[in-house]
C-alpha positions as a printed NumPy array, in Angstrom:
array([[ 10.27 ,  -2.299,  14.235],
       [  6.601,  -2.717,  13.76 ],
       [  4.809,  -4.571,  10.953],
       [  1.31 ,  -4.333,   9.427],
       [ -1.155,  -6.183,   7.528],
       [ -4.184,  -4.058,   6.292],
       [ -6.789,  -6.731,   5.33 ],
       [-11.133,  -6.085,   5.141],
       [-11.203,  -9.459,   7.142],
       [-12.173,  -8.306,  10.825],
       [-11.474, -12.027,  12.517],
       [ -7.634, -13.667,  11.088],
       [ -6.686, -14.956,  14.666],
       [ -3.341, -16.218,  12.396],
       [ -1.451, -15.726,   9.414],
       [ -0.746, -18.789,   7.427],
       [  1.694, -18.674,   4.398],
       [ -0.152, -18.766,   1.421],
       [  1.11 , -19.421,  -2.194],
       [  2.571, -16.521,  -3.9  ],
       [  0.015, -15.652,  -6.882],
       [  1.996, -12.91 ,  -9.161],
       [  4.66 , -14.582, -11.013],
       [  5.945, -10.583, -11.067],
       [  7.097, -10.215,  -7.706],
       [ 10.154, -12.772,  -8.311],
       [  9.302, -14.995,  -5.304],
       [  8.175, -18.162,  -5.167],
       [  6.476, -20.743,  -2.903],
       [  4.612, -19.795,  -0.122],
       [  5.008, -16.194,   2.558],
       [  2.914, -14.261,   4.909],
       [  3.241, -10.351,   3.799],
       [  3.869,  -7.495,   6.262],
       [  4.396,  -3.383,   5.442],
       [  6.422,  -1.24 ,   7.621],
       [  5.292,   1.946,   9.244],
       [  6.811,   3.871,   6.649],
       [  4.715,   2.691,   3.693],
       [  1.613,   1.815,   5.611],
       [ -0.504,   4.48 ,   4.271],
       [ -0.227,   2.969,   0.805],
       [ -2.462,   0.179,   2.17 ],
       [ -4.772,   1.727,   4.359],
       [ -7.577,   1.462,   1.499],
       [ -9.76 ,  -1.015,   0.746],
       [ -8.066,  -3.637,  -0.204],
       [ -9.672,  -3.653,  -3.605],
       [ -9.394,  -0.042,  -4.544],
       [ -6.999,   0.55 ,  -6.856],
       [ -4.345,   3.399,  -6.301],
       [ -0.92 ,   4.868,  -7.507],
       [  1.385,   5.936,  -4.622],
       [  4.72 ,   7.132,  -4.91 ],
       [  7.667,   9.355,  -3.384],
       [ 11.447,  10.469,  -3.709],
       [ 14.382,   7.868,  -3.794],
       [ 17.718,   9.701,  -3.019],
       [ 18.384,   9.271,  -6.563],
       [ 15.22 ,  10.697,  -7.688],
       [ 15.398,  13.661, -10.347],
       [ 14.882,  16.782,  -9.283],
       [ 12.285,  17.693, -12.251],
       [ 10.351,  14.144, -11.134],
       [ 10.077,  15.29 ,  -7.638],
       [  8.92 ,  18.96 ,  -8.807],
       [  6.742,  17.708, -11.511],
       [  4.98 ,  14.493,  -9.573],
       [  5.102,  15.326,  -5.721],
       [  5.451,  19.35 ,  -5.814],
       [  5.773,  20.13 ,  -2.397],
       [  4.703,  16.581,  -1.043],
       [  6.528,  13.99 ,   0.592],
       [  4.25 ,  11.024,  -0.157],
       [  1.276,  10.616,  -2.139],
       [ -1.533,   8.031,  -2.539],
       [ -3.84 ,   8.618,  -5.26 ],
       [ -7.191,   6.996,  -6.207],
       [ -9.965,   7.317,  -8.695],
       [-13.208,   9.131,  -7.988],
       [-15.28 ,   6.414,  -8.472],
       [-14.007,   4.906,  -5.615],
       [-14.196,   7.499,  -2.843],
       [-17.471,   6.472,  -1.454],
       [-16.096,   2.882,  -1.288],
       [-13.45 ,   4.287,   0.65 ],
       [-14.732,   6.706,   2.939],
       [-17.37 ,   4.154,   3.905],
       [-15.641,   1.049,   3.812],
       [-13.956,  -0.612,   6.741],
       [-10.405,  -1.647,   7.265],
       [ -8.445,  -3.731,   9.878],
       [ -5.057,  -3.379,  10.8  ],
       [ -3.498,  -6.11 ,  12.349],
       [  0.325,  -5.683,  14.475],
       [  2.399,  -8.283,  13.913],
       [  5.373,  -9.286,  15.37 ],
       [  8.697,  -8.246,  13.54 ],
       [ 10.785, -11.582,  14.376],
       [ 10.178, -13.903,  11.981],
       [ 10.211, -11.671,   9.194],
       [ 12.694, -10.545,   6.844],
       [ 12.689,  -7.632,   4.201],
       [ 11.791,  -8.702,   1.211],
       [ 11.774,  -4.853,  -0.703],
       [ 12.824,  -2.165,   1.434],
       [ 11.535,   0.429,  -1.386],
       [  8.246,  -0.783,  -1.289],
       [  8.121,  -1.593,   2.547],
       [  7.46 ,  -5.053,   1.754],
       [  8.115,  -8.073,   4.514],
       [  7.76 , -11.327,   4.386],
       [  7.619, -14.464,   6.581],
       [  7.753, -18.078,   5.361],
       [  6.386, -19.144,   9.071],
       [  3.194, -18.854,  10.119],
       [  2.119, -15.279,  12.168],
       [ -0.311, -14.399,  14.926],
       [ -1.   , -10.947,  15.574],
       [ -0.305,  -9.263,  18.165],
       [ -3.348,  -6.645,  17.545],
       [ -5.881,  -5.763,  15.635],
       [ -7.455,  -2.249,  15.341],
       [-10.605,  -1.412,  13.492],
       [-10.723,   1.387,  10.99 ],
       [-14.143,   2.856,  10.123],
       [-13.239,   5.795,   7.211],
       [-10.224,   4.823,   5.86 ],
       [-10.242,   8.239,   4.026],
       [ -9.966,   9.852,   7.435],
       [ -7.093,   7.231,   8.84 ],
       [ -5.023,   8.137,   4.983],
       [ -5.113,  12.057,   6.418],
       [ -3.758,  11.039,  10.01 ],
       [ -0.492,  10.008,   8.076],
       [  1.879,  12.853,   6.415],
       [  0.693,  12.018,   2.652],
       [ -1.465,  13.666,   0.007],
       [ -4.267,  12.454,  -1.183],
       [ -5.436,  12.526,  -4.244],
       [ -9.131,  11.685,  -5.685],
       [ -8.656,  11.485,  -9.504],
       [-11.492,  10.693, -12.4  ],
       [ -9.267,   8.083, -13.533],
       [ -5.347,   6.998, -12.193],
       [ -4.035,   6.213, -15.886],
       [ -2.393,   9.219, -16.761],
       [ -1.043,   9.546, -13.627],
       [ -0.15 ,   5.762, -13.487],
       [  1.761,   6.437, -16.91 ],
       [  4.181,   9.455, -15.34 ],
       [  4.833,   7.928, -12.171],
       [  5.637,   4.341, -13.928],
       [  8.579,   6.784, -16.323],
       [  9.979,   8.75 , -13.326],
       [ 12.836,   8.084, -11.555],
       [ 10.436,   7.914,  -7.861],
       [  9.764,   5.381,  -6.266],
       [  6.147,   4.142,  -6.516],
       [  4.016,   1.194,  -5.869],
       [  0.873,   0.521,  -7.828],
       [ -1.837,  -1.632,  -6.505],
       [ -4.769,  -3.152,  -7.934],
       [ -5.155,  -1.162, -11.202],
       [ -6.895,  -4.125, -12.715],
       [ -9.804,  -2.375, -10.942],
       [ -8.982,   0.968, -12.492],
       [-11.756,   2.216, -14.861],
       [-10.759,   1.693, -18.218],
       [ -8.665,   3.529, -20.037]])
């Protein structure tokens, strides 16, 4: 298995656990984070842009699937007013080694390691917008991710949503 960690920092020679700042996420103390292949395109965006990506569970309803993905299997979504952040902004992805880590939330991709990490690689991605289209997902460039945010948040998909404190107002 291989394990990622997107970050805008070009020069992390290793990953120390840090405290765990969202009381949401039901963990505590301290954990280096890691995404699987799978998911990885839901991170391959600035790490401040804010976004709304989602796709089928087995249990998903079929009108969820119709009505949110269509014909998709994956979709990341971000605002407008961010696509020239994105498309010029830079990105590094960092390999890490799978052994000391543990899934944490295998919906979400999420892994975690309470020991400290050094990568095994680091690649540098120039137009993240162009990297997103390498993977099978769609993209979508919205005028604003609320509405969207509110029927993927009330389907039965799974989603994750990332940094919509950044989101323009709603």
């Amino acid at each position: 298995m291989t394990l990622f960690h997107v970050s805008d920092d070009s020069n992390i020679a290793y990953f120390e656990p840090r405290p765990v700042t969202n009381p949401g996420l039901g963990l505590e103390g301290t954990a280096v984070f890691a995404i699987n292949e799978r998911l990885l395109p839901n991170y391959l965006l600035p790490r401040d842009c804010p976004r709304v990506t989602f796709y089928a569970r087995p249990d998903s309803k079929w009108k969820d699937v119709e009505r949110l993905l269509g014909g998709s299997r994956h979709v990341v979504a971000i605002e407008s007013g961010w696509l020239e952040r994105v498309v010029n902004g830079r990105i590094h992805l960092y390999t890490l080694p799978a052994d000391t880590f543990t899934v944490w939330d295998e919906g979400a991709g999420y892994y975690i390691s309470h020991q400290p990490v050094t990568p095994t690689a680091v690649r540098t991605i120039e137009n993240p917008l162009l990297e997103l289209a390498k993977h099978d997902v769609e993209i979508r460039i919205l005028p604003s991710l609320w509405p969207l945010w509110e029927a993927v948040v009330n389907s039965s998909l799974q989603f994750s949503i990332i940094r919509m404190r950044n989101a323009q107002s709603q």
